[in-house]
N, C-alpha and C positions, 0 to 999 in steps of 0.2 A: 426618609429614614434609611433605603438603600444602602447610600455612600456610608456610612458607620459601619457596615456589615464589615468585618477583617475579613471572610473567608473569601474563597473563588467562585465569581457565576461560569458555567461550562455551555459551551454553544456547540452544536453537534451540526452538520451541515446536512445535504440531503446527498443519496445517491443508490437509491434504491437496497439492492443486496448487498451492493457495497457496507451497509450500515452495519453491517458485523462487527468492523473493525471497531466502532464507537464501543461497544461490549469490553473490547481488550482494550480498549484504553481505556476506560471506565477500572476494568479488572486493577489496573497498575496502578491511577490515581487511589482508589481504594488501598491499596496493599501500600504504596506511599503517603498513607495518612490526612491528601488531601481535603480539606472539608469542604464541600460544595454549598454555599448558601441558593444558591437560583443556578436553574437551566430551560434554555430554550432552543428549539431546534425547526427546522426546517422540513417537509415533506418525511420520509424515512426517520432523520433526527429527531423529530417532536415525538414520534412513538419512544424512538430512544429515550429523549427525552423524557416521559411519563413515569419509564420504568426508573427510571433514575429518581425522579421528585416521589416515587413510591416506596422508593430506596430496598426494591428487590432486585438483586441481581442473581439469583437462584431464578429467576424468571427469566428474567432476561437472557439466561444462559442457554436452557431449558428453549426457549421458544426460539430462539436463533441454532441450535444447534439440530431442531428438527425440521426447520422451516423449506416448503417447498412452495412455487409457484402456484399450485391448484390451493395451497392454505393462503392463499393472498386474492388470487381469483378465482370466478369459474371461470374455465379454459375450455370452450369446445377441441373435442381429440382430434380433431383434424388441425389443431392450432398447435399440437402439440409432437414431437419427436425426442425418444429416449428422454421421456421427464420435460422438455425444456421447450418455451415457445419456439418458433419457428420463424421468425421474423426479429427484428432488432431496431432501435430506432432509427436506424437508414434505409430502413426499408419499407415505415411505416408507410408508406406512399402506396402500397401492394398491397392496402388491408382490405380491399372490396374485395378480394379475392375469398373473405372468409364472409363474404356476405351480411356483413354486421354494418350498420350504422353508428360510423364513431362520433359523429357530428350528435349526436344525441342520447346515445347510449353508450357505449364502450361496453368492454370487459367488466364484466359485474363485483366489485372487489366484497358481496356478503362475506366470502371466506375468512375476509381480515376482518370486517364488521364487526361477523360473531365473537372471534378472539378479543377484539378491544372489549365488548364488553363484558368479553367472562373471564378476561384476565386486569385489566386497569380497575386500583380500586379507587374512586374517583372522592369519596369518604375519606380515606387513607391518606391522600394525597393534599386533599383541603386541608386535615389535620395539622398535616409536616408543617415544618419550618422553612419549607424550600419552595422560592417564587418559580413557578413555572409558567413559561411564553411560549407561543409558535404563531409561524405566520405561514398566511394561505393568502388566495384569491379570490377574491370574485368575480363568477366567470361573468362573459359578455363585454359587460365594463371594465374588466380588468385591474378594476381596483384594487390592492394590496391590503391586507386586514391581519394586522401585528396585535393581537391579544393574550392578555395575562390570564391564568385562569380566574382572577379577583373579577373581572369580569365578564364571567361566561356563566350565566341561570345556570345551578344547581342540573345535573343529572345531563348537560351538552358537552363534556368534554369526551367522551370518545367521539361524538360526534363532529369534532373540531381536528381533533389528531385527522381519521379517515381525509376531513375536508383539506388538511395540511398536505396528506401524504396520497392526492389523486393525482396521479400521475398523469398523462395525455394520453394515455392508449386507456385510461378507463372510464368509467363511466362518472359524470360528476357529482359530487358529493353535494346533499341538500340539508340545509336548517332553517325552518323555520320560512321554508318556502323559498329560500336562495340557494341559488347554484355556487360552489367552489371546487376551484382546481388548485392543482400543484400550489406549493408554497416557496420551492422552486425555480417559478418565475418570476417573481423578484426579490428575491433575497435567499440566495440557497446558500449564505453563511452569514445567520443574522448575528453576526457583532453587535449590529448598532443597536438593536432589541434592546442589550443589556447594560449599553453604557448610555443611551438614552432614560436607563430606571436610574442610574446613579451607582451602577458599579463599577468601580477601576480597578478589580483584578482579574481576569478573563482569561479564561484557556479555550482555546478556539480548537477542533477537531476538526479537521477538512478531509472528507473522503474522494474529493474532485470527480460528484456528481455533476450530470446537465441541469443546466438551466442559467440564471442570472448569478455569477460566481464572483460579487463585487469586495476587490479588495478591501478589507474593514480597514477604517480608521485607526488606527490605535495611539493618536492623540490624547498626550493626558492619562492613560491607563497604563496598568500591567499587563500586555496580552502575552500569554506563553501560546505559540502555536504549534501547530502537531498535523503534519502532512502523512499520507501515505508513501510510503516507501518503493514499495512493490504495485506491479499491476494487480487489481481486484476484479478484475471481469467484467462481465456486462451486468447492468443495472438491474433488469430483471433476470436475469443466470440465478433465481435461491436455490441452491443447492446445501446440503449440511457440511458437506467434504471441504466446499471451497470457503462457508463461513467460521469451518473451523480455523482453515488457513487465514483469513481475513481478522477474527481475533486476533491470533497469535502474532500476525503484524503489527496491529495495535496496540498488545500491551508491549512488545519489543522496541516500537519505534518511541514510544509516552516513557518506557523507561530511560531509553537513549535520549529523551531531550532532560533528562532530571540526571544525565550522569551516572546513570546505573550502571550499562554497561558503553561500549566505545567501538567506532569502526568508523569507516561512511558509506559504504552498501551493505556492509554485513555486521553481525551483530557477536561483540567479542569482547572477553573477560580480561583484561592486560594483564600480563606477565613482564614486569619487568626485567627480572633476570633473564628472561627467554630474549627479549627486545636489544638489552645489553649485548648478549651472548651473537645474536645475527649483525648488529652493529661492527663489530668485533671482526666476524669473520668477512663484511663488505669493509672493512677497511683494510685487512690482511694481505699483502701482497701476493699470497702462494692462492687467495680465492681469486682477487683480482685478475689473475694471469689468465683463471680460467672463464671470468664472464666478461671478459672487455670485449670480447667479439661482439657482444650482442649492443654495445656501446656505438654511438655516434662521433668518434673519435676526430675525423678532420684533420690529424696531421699530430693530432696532442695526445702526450703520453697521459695513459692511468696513473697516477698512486694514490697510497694514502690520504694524500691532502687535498688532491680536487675530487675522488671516486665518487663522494657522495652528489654534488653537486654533477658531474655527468650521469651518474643515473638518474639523478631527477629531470634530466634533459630526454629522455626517453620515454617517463612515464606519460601514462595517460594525463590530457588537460586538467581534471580537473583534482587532480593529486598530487600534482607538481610543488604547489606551495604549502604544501601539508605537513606539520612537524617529525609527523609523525612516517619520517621514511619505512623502518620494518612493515608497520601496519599496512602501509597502502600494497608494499610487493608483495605483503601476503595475502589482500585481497585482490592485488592481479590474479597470481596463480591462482586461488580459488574461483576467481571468474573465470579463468580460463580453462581451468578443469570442469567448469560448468557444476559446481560442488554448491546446493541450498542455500540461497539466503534466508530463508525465513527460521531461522533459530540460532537458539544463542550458543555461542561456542568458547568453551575456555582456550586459549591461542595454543597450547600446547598440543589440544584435541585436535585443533583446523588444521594444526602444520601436519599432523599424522598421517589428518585425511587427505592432504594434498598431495602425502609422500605416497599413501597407498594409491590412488588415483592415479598418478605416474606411474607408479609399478606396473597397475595395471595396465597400461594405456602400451606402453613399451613391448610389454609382453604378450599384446593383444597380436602384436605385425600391423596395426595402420598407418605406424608413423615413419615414413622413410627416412630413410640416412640424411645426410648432408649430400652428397656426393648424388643419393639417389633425386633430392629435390630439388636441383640444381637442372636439372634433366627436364625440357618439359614432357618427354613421352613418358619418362617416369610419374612425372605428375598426372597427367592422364590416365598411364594405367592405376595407380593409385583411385587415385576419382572416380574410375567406372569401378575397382573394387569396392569400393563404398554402395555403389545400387544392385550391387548382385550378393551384400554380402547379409548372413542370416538378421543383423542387428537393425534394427529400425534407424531411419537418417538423424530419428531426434536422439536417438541414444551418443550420438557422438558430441564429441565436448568441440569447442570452438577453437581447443588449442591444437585439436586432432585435424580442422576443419584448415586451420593457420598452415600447419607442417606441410600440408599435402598441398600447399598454395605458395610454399615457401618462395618458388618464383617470380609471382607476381607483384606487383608495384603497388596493387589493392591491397595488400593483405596489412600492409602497416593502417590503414584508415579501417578496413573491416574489422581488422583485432588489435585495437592501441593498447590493450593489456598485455600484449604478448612478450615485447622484447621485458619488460618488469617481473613477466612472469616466468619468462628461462632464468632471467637473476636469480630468482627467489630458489628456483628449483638448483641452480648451481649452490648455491649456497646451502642446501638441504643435503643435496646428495654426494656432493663431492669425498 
């Protein structure tokens, strides 16, 4: 009966705190009107999951927006530093140091326990219209166990999420007298879950948690997929700050693949009169004059009629063959000004930000002349000004890091947005 369903099943992958982002994307399909008939998820994802087939996302918001390590596990305080374990899964090798038995016990995850059962309402959820799966392990044997909730007794599905979502560093989850782990290790993006029920429209969420991360099939289906964009941190990192940030990626990137908004690192509203208008002035000869220096010339003159194609000879690899020439030299310069990705920006607003960010940058004194970065003791002194001076090393932008390096033969491979991104600023400030 599956395959007659018109709407979309949604698969959520596993990646522990990573899972934030499945929220914001959740958030955007919702706000795009997509109708979900079934979902199933993996470790992390199948909680997702739950909340989804219980169709609260006033929950789900709620509980990912306060979520800390100690509400997942107990943590003894020696395991713990400023809020955050102390250890990371390349270190797990170091865990006898905490005198705990992981081979038997692990990290005791009651803290998530409790919440699955006093927040999933498992009633609620039998009632919906929406088939919900997840898959887990069975430990020892390690046999893989893909279950619908049509087949889980009455009153074991939080039991089942927990058993989805034990990670290796906890303690393993039991029903009914068997041990399970992570869901994770073998299939931590179950596609096949749901085109094995007989759905063929699928939207896959992939947060690129660990474990078994097997490209799905998508023979025969609809799959829309939906990648993380930005770094999310380390799996166990639950922090509220960074889940807030981990949403707002999600719904930003799930709007980006439905053409909401446009970019390809950063997330922006087009203008095409703005687009036109920069178009215009890189074809201009009186601009040309002044950014061909930063051009790859060879012997061959700028104009009009090759300029665009020589700057695309300079841009970064993977913008070269992108229609969309403004767009991309305006997200040089913003990379290079080191200016947010994670929010969305009207083009008008990003070019502002770029121009004040230069203002500023100029006016700062980090960036030497031409003349002076031509120099390498100039560049050196510049360089040691940077460790003596009040601003933290990370406060400086990559374009500041570029200028002061303008010598070296590295700085075209360390900063390939650069020469794209003096374009864009000539073309702003001249």
């Amino acid at each position: 009966m599956f395959d007659k369903k018109p709407h979309y099943a949604l698969v959520f992958s596993g990646g522990g705190a990573k899972g934030a982002y499945e929220i914001g994307a959740w958030k955007a399909l919702r706000e795009l009107n997509i109708k979900i008939n079934a979902v199933c998820g993996a470790s992390v994802g199948a909680l997702n999951a739950a909340f989804v087939a219980q169709d609260d996302f006033e929950l789900a918001l709620r509980v990912w927006s306060n979520l800390t390590i100690d509400q997942v596990v107990d943590v003894p305080a020696k395991m713990l530093k400023n809020g955050k374990l102390k250890f990371s899964l390349k270190s797990l090798s170091r865990i006898g140091e905490f005198n705990l038995d992981f081979k038997n016990l692990g990290l005791n995850p009651r803290p998530l326990q409790d919440l699955l059962k006093a927040e999933v309402r498992e009633d609620l959820i039998r009632r919906s219209e929406i088939d919900l799966g997840i898959v887990t392990v069975k430990a020892g044997i390690l046999k893989p166990c893909e279950i619908y909730l049509d087949d889980m007794p009455y009153g074991t599905l939080p039991d089942y999420l927990l058993a989805s979502a034990s990670f290796p560093a906890f303690r393993r989850a039991e029903i009914n007298g068997k041990h399970f782990i992570d869901g994770a290790l073998h299939d931590n993006i179950p596609h096949a879950m749901m085109k094995s029920r007989g759905y063929r429209k699928i939207i896959v969420i992939d947060v690129s948690g660990f474990g078994v991360n097997k490209r799905p099939d998508v023979t025969g289906t609809e799959t829309i997929y939906i990648k993380t964009s930005i770094p999310l941190g380390n799996v166990l990192d639950f922090n509220p700050a960074k889940a807030t940030v981990a949403m707002n990626a999600g719904y930003l990137d799930t709007m980006k693949v439905y053409e909401k908004n446009d970019g390809l690192n950063y997330f922006i509203l087009r203008d095409h009169g703005i687009e036109d208008d920069y178009m215009r002035r890189l074809l201009n000869p009186e601009y040309i004059a002044g950014y061909s220096r930063f051009l790859k010339l060879n012997g061959r003159k700028c104009i009009p009629e090759n300029a665009a194609a020589l700057v695309r000879e300079i841009m970064p690899a993977g913008q070269r063959s992108n229609r969309n020439l403004i767009l991309c030299l305006v997200e040089s310069a913003a990379a290079a000004l080191d200016i947010d990705r994670n929010r969305l920006y009207k083009l008008s607003d990003l070019i502002e930000k770029i121009q004040n960010k230069y203002a500023d940058i100029m006016q700062s004194g980090t960036v030497p002349s031409k003349k002076e970065s031509e120099s390498f003791f100039k560049m050196i002194e510049h360089t040691i000004s940077l460790f003596v001076s009040e601003r933290e090393l990370s406060d400086y932008s990559p374009y500041e890091y570029a200028k002061i390096m303008r010598s070296s033969r590295a700085v075209e491979n360390l900063f390939p947005e650069l020469a794209s991104a003096e374009i864009l600023l000539s073309l702003i400030n001249r």
